[in-house]
PLY file of the C-alpha trace (Angstrom):
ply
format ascii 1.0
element vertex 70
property float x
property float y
property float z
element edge 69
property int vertex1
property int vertex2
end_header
4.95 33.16 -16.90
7.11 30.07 -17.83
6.00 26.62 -16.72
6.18 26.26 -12.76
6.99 29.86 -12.22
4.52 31.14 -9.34
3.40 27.82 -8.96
5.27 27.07 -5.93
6.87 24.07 -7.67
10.39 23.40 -7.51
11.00 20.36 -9.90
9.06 17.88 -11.53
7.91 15.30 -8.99
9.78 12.46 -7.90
8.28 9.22 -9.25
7.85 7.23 -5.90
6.61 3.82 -7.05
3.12 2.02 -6.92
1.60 2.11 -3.92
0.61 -0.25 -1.25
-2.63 0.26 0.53
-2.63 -0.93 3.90
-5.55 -0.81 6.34
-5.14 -0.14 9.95
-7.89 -1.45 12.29
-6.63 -0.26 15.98
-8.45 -0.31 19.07
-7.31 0.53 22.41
-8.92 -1.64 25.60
-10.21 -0.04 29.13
-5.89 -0.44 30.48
-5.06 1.57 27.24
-3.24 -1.05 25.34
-3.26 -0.65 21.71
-3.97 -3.90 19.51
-5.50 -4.23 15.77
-4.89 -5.82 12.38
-3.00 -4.44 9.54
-4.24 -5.56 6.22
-2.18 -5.52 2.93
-5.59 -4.91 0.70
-4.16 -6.49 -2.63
-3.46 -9.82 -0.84
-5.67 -9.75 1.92
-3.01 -10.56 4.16
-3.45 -9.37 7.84
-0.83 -9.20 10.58
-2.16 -8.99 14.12
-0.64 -6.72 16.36
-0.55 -5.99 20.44
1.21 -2.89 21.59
1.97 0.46 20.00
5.86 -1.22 19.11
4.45 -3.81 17.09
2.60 -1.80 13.90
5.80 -0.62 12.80
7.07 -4.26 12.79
3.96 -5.34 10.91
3.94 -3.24 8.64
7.76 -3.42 7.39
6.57 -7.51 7.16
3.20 -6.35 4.67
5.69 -3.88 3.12
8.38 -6.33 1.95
6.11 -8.89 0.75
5.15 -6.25 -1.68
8.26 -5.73 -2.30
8.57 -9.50 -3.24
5.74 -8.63 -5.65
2.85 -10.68 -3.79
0 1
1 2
2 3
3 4
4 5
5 6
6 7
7 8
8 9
9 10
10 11
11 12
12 13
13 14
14 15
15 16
16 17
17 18
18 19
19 20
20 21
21 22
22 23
23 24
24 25
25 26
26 27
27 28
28 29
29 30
30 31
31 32
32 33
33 34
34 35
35 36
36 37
37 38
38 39
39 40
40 41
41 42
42 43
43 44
44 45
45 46
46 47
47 48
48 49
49 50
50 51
51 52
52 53
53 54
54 55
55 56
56 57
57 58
58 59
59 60
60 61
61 62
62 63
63 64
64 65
65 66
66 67
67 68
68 69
């Protein structure tokens, strides 16, 4: 067999960047409300959140100051 027959691979693999770890602390309180922290772990840098709409939102702000290389 050549190289990637039967190996279910299509293509090399895309090169998607470095990655960003992120941690996600979420808790949810007796009403059900979601709130947390989101923590770029390079920088440290933690966004506090309240409501589900909001971890999207900090995470896009974590996201570009990576982007911003931070």
């Amino acid at each position: 067999m050549g190289h990637n027959q039967g190996s279910g691979e299509t293509g090399p693999p895309e090169h998607l960047g470095e990655y960003t770890t992120l941690i996600l602390r979420i808790r949810r309180d007796d009403a059900g409300r979601l709130s947390g922290v989101v923590e770029r772990v390079r920088t440290g840098r933690k966004v506090q959140v309240h409501g589900l709409e909001t971890f999207s939102r900090a995470v896009a702000s974590l996201l570009s100051t990576a982007a911003e290389g931070s």
